[in-house]
Backbone as a chain_set.jsonl record, in Angstrom:
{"seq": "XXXXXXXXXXXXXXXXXXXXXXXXXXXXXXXXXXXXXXXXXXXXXXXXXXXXXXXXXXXXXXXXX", "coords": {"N": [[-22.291, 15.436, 38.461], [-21.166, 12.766, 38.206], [-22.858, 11.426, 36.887], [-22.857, 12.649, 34.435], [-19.987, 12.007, 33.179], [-20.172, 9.122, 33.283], [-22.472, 9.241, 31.243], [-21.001, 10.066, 29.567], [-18.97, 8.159, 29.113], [-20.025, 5.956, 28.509], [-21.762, 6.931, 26.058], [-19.547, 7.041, 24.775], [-18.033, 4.534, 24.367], [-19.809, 2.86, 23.591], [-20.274, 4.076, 20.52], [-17.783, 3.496, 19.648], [-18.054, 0.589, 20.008], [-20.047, 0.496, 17.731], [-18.733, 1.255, 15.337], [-17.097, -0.615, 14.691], [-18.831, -2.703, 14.725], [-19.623, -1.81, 12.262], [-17.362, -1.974, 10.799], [-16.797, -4.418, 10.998], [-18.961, -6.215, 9.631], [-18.666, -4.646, 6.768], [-18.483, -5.176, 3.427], [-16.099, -7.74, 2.087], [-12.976, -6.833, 0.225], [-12.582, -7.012, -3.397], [-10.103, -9.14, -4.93], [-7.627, -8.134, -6.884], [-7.326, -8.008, -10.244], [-5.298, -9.634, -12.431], [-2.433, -8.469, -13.754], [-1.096, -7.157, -16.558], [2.402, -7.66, -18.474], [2.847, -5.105, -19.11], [2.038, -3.173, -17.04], [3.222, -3.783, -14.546], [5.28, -2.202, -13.747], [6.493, 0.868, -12.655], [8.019, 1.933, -14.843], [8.977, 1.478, -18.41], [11.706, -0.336, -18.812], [13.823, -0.95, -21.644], [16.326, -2.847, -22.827], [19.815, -2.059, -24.256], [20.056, -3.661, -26.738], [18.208, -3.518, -28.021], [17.461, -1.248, -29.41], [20.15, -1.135, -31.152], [22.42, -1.607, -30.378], [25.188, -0.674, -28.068], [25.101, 2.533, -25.932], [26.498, 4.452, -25.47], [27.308, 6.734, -27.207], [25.539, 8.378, -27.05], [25.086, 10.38, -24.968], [26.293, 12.51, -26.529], [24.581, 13.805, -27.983], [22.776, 14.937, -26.594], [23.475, 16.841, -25.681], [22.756, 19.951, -26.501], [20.164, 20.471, -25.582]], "CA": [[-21.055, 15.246, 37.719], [-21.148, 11.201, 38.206], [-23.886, 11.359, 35.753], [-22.222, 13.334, 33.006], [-19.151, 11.158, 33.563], [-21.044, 7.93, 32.953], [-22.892, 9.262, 29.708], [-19.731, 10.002, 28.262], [-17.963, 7.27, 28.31], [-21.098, 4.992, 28.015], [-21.466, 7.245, 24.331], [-17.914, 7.194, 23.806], [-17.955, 3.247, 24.419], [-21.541, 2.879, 22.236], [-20.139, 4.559, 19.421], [-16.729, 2.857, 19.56], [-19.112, -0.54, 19.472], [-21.047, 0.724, 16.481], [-17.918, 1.66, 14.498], [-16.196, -1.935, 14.968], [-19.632, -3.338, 14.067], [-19.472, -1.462, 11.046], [-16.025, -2.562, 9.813], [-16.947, -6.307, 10.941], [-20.184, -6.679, 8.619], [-18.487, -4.281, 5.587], [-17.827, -6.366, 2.046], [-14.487, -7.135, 1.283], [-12.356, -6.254, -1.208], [-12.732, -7.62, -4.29], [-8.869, -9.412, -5.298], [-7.429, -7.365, -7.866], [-6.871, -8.872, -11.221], [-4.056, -9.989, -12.878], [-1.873, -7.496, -14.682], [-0.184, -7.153, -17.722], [3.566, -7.134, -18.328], [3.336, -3.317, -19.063], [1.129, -2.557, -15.854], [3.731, -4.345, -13.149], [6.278, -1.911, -12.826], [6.614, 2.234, -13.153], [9.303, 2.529, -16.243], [9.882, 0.019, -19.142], [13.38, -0.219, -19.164], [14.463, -1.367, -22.966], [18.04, -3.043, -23.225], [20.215, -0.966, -25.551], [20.142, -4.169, -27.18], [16.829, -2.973, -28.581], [18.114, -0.161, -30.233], [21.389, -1.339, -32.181], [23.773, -2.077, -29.372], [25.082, 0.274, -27.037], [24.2, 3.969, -26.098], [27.872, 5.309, -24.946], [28.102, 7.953, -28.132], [23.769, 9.023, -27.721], [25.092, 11.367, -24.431], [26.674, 13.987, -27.15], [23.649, 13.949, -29.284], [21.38, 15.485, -25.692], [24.54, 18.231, -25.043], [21.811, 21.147, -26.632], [19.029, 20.121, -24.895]], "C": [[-20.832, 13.788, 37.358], [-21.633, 10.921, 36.809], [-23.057, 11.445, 34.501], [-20.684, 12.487, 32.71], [-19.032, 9.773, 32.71], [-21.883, 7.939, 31.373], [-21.811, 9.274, 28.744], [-19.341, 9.292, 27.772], [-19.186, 6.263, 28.099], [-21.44, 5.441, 26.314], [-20.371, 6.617, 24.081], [-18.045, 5.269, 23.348], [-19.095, 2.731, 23.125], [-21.112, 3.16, 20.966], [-18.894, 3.957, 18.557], [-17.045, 1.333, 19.193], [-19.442, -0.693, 18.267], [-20.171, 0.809, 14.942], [-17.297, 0.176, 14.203], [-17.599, -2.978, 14.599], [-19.746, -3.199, 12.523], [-18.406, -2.344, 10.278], [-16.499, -4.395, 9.799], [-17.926, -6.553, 9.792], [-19.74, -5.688, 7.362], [-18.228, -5.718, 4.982], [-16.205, -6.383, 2.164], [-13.86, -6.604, -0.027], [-12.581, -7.043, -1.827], [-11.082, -7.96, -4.59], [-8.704, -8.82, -6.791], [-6.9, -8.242, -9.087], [-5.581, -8.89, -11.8], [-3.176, -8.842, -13.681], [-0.799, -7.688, -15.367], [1.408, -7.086, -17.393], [3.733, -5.743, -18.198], [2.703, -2.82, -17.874], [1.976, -2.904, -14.335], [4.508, -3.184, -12.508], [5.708, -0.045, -13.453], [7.113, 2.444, -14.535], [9.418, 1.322, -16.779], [11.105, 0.07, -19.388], [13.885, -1.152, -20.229], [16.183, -1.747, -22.507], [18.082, -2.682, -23.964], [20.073, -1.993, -26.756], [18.993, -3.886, -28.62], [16.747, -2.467, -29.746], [19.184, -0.103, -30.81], [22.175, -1.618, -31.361], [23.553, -1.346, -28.353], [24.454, 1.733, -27.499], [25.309, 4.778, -25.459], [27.887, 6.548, -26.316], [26.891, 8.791, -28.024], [24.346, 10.331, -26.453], [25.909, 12.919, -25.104], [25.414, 14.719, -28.091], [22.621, 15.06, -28.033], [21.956, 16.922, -25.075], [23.554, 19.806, -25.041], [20.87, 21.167, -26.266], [18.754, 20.851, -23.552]], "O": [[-20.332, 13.543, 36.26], [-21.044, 10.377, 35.875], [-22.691, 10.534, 33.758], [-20.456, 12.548, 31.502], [-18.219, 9.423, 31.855], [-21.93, 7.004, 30.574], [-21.676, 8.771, 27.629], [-19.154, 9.195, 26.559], [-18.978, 5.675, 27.038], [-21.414, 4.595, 25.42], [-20.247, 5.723, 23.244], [-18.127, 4.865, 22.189], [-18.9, 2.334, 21.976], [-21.606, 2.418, 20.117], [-18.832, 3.878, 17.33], [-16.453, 0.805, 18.252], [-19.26, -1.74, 17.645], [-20.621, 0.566, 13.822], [-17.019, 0.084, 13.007], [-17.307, -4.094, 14.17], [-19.908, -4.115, 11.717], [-18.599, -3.177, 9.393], [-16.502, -5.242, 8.906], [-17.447, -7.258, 8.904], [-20.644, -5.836, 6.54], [-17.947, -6.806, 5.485], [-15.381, -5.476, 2.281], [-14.352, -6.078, -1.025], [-12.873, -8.097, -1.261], [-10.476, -6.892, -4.503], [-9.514, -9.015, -7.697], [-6.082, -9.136, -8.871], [-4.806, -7.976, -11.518], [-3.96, -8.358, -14.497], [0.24, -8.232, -14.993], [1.797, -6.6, -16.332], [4.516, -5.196, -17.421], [2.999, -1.631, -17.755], [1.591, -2.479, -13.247], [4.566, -2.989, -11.294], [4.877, 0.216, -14.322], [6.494, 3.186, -15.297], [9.776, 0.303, -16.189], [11.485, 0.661, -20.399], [14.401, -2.189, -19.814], [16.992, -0.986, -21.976], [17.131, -2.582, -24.74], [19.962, -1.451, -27.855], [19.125, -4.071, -29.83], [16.234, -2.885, -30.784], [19.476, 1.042, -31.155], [23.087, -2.151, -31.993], [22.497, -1.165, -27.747], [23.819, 2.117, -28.481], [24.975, 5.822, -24.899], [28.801, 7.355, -26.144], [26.875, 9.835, -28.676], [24.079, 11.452, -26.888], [26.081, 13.99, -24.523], [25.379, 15.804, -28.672], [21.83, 15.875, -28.507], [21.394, 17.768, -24.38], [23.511, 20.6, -24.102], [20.313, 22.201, -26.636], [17.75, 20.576, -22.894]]}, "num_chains": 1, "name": "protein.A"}
Protein backbone atom coordinates (compact mmCIF):
# COMPACT_ATOMS: atom_id res chain seq x y z
CA UNK A 1 0.00 0.00 0.00
CA UNK A 2 3.17 2.39 0.93
CA UNK A 3 4.17 1.74 -2.56
CA UNK A 4 1.00 2.68 -4.36
CA UNK A 5 0.82 5.71 -2.07
CA UNK A 6 4.25 6.98 -3.09
CA UNK A 7 3.63 6.45 -6.97
CA UNK A 8 0.75 8.52 -6.75
CA UNK A 9 1.68 11.36 -5.46
CA UNK A 10 5.26 11.11 -6.95
CA UNK A 11 2.92 11.07 -10.60
CA UNK A 12 0.61 13.47 -9.29
CA UNK A 13 3.70 15.77 -8.25
CA UNK A 14 5.69 14.84 -11.84
CA UNK A 15 2.88 15.85 -13.80
CA UNK A 16 2.04 18.96 -11.76
CA UNK A 17 6.03 19.80 -12.55
CA UNK A 18 5.58 19.16 -16.24
CA UNK A 19 2.44 21.32 -16.53
CA UNK A 20 4.13 24.51 -14.78
CA UNK A 21 7.11 23.77 -17.06
CA UNK A 22 4.88 24.00 -19.83
CA UNK A 23 3.24 27.36 -19.04
CA UNK A 24 6.86 28.76 -18.01
CA UNK A 25 8.60 28.10 -21.56
CA UNK A 26 5.03 28.91 -23.65
CA UNK A 27 5.29 32.28 -26.08
CA UNK A 28 3.58 35.14 -24.97
CA UNK A 29 0.99 36.97 -26.18
CA UNK A 30 1.49 39.04 -28.83
CA UNK A 31 0.14 43.00 -27.54
CA UNK A 32 -2.90 43.68 -29.31
CA UNK A 33 -2.95 46.52 -31.71
CA UNK A 34 -4.29 49.70 -31.59
CA UNK A 35 -7.94 50.18 -32.40
CA UNK A 36 -9.99 52.35 -34.22
CA UNK A 37 -12.51 54.87 -32.89
CA UNK A 38 -15.37 52.55 -34.15
CA UNK A 39 -13.76 49.27 -32.59
CA UNK A 40 -13.42 50.79 -28.74
CA UNK A 41 -16.74 50.57 -27.54
CA UNK A 42 -20.09 48.20 -28.22
CA UNK A 43 -22.75 51.02 -29.58
CA UNK A 44 -21.96 54.33 -31.44
CA UNK A 45 -23.98 56.60 -29.70
CA UNK A 46 -24.74 59.72 -32.27
CA UNK A 47 -25.80 63.10 -30.50
CA UNK A 48 -29.27 64.09 -31.70
CA UNK A 49 -27.25 66.89 -32.70
CA UNK A 50 -26.40 64.74 -35.70
CA UNK A 51 -29.69 64.41 -36.87
CA UNK A 52 -31.34 68.03 -36.76
CA UNK A 53 -31.61 68.69 -33.07
CA UNK A 54 -33.60 66.87 -30.74
CA UNK A 55 -35.55 63.49 -30.88
CA UNK A 56 -38.57 64.29 -28.26
CA UNK A 57 -41.44 64.13 -31.24
CA UNK A 58 -39.42 60.63 -33.18
CA UNK A 59 -41.18 58.40 -30.02
CA UNK A 60 -44.77 58.85 -31.93
CA UNK A 61 -43.37 58.02 -35.25
CA UNK A 62 -42.21 54.02 -33.50
CA UNK A 63 -46.06 53.82 -31.75
CA UNK A 64 -46.90 50.98 -34.86
CA UNK A 65 -43.97 49.19 -34.61
Amino acid sequence: RLVLLVLFWGGWLGMLGAAAAIVAQAPRCQPLPAKAWWELGALYRAPPKAFGGDLKGEGASFEGV
